[in-house]
Each structure stands twice: as structure tokens, then as C-alpha cells.
N, C-alpha and C positions, 0 to 999 in steps of 0.2 A: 231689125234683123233681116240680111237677104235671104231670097230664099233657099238656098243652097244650103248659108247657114242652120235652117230652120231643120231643114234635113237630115245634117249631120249628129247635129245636137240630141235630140233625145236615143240616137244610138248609144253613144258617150257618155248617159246618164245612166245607163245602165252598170257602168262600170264601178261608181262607189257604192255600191252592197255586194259585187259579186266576186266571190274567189278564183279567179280566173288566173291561170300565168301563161302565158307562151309558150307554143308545146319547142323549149329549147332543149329537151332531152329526146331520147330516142322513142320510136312512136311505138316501143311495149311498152315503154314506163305509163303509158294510159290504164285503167282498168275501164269496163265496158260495166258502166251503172243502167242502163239502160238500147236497147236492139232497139231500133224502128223494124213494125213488120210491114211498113209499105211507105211509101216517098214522102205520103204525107206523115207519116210517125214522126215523135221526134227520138233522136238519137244524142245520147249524155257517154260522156269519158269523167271520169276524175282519177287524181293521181297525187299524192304527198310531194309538198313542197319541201325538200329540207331546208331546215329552217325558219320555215314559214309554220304563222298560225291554222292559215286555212288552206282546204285543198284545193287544190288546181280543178278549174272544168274546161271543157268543148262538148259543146251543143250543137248540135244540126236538124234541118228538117230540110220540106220543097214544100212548093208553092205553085199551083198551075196555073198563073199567072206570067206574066210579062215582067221584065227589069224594069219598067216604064212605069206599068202601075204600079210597080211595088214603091218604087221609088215616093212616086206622089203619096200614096200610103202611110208612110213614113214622116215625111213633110208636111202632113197637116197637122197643126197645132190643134185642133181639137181635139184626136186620138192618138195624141201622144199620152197621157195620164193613164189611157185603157190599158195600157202593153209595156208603158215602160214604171217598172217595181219599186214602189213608196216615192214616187217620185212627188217632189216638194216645188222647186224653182227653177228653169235652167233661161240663162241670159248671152247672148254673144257680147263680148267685152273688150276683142280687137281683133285685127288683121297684122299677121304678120306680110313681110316684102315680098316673101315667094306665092301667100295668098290663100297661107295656112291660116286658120280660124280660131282664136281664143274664146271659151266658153265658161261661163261662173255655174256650178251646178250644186245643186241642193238637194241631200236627200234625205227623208225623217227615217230617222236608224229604228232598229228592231229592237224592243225593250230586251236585255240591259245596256244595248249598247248605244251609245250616244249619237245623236243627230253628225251627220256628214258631210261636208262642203271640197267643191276642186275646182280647180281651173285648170283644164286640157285644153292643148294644142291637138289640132286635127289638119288631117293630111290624106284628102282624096286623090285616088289613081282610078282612072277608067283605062281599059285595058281595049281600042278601038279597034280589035282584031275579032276578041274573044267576047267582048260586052260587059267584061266582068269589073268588077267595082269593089273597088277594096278601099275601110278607110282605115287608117292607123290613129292610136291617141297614146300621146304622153303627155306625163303631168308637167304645169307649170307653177309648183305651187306659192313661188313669192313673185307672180304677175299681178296680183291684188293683194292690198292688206288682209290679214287674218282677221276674222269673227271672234268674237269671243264666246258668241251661244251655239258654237260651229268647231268640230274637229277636223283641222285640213287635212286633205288626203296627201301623203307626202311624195308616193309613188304611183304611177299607173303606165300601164302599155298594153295593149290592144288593141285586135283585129276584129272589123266586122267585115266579109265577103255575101257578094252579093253576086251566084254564078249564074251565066243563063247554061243549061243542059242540051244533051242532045236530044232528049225525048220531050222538049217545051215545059221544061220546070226549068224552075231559078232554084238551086240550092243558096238557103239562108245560114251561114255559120259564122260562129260567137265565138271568139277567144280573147284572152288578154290575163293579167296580173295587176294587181293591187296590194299595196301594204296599208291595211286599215289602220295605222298610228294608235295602236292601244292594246289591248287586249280584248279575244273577242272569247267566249267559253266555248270548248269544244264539240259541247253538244250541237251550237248554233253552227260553227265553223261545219261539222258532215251534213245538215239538213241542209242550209245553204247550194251547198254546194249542187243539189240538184234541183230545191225550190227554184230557184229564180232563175235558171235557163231555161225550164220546164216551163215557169210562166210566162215569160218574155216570149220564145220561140211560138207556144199554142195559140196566144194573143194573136202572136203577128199575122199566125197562119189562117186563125178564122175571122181577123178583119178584112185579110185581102180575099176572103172567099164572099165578103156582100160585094151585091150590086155598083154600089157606087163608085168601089175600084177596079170596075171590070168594062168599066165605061171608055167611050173612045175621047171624050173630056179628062180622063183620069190617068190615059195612056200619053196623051198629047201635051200634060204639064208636067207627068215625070219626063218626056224627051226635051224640053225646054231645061230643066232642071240639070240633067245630066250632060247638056252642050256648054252649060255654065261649068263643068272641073275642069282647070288647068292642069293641071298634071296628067299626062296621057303617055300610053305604052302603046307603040303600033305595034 
């Protein structure tokens, strides 16, 4: 796995357990689950999907950190397990021609609901102007055979942004949509919906606050990391 891929991947993992859609409606339709009362708080939307089983979220927080270290942050395979939620397996499994990233990902579901498997397509933009870093993922879900101790995820699209500020935070924000192929009970569907960008976001935000990614080692392999995405917006 390069390392870029390494990077992108446990973003992406996070996407089969959580009810996220794309804010493609108008931005009242959010309700406000949770106010940050300072940059580091974190800050929750959710809002009913019609039609859909579970609710829609967007998450945010900052980070007084650097894009650079966040970045490498992210990319260590060691502390991906810490921050990203019942995470089981994730494996890169191809390259598309433009140098988008196929990924097999594995996630152990939350009792009643059964264990989770996808394969997303991922698609970095670095924004050379602004710093900003955005990846998109949609599902590719007959790029691999189907599992049979695995329910494929059949749908997925999502944003993770990675901004740098005018006051030296990186605003970190989490969106997207998944169709969990099943049925999920609607108790779990409202907890959800705030569990798990609550945990992923505060994760992320008190790994990047140790030492070791605040390091000019930590800063210097996320800028290597970040001259590896092809896709660029001047």
C-alpha cells in the first residue's frame, strides 16, 4: 500500500457505520445536535433522509495544528484503529488511470446489525492556492467478489475536508451518505447518528494534540505525502 493510499483509507473507513448523506438539500434542512463552544469543540448537524433509514450527519471541529502533521496523523497505520469506529480490516485493492484508489474495507457492525464490507473508489484534490484537501468516495461495490460472512455496502459518497484557517487551525469536517443494505432499528439509526462523528472527530483531535505529531519529522512526511495527490486546483 503507498503511502498516500494509507492516508486516504482509514478516512473511508469510517464511512460503513455512519449515516451520513451529502448536505444536497438546502442548509436549513440540518438541525443543530450539538454547538462547539470553542474551535476546538466539536460541532454535529443531523437531518432525515426521506426515504432513508438513518439520519443524515456533519461533523466538525479545529485542530491547532498544521495540514502537514495532520496529514501524517492520519497515515499512520498504527493509529488508525484509535479514531477510526469498529474498524476490522482496510486493504488497497487498485489503481484506477486517473490515480483514484480502490480500497476493500471491513467493518465489525454493531449488535443487531450484521458485519460490513465496501470497496470505495477515492479521489484527492489539494486546493494549491488555499491548502485545502478534500477527498471524495464512492462505492464500487462489484470491484471484488462479495463475502458471504460480509454484507456489501451497495451505496456510499462522501466528503472529508481538511481546511487550513485564517487563525492557524485546520478545520476537520466529515460528510457523506451510505445505504446500509438491510435494515438497521431506529433506535440505533438516532444514536448513531451522533456516536460516531463525536468519536472519530474527538479522536482525531486529541491524537493530533501529542507530541509526536507536532514534530518537525511529523510535519515534513505529511508535505511529502501531500506532493504525492494529482489532482490539484490552483
Amino acid at each position: 500500500m503507498t503511502r498516500l493510499a494509507r492516508f486516504v483509507v482509514p478516512l473511508l473507513a469510517l464511512l460503513l457505520l455512519s449515516p451520513a448523506v451529502m448536505a444536497s438539500g438546502k442548509e436549513d434542512s440540518w438541525v443543530v445536535a450539538a454547538k462547539a463552544r470553542s474551535p476546538q469543540d466539536i460541532s454535529l448537524w443531523t437531518r432525515v433522509v426521506p426515504g432513508a433509514e438513518l439520519k443524515a450527519f456533519r461533523g466538525a471541529t479545529h485542530t491547532d495544528t498544521d495540514i502537514a502533521s495532520a496529514v501524517a496523523m492520519l497515515n499512520d497505520e498504527a493509529t488508525i484503529c484509535h479514531w477510526t469506529f469498529r474498524c476490522e480490516e482496510v486493504r488497497k485493492v487498485g489503481t484506477a488511470e486517473n490515480g483514484d484508489v480502490y480500497f476493500y474495507l471491513k467493518i465489525k457492525g454493531l449488535w443487531p446489525v450484521s458485519d460490513r464490507d465496501a470497496v470505495i473508489r477515492a479521489h484527492p484534490i489539494l486546493n494549491t492556492r488555499t491548502g485545502e484537501l478534500v477527498i471524495t468516495g464512492v462505492a464500487a461495490p462489484d470491484y471484488l467478489p462479495r463475502s458471504p460472512s460480509h454484507v456489501r455496502i451497495p451505496s456510499i459518497e462522501s466528503t472529508w475536508r481538511l481546511t487550513p484557517t485564517a487563525n492557524n487551525l485546520v478545520r476537520v469536517e466529515w460528510e457523506g451518505h451510505v445505504d446500509p443494505a438491510g435494515s438497521v432499528p431506529r433506535w440505533m439509526s438516532n444514536a448513531i447518528a451522533t456516536l460516531i462523528p463525536r468519536f472519530t472527530l474527538n479522536k482525531i483531535r486529541n491524537l493530533l494534540a501529542e507530541p509526536q505529531w507536532r514534530s518537525p519529522a511529523a510535519r515534513e512526511a505529511g508535505q511529502a505525502l501531500l506532493a504525492q495527490v494529482r489532482h490539484r486546483v490552483p
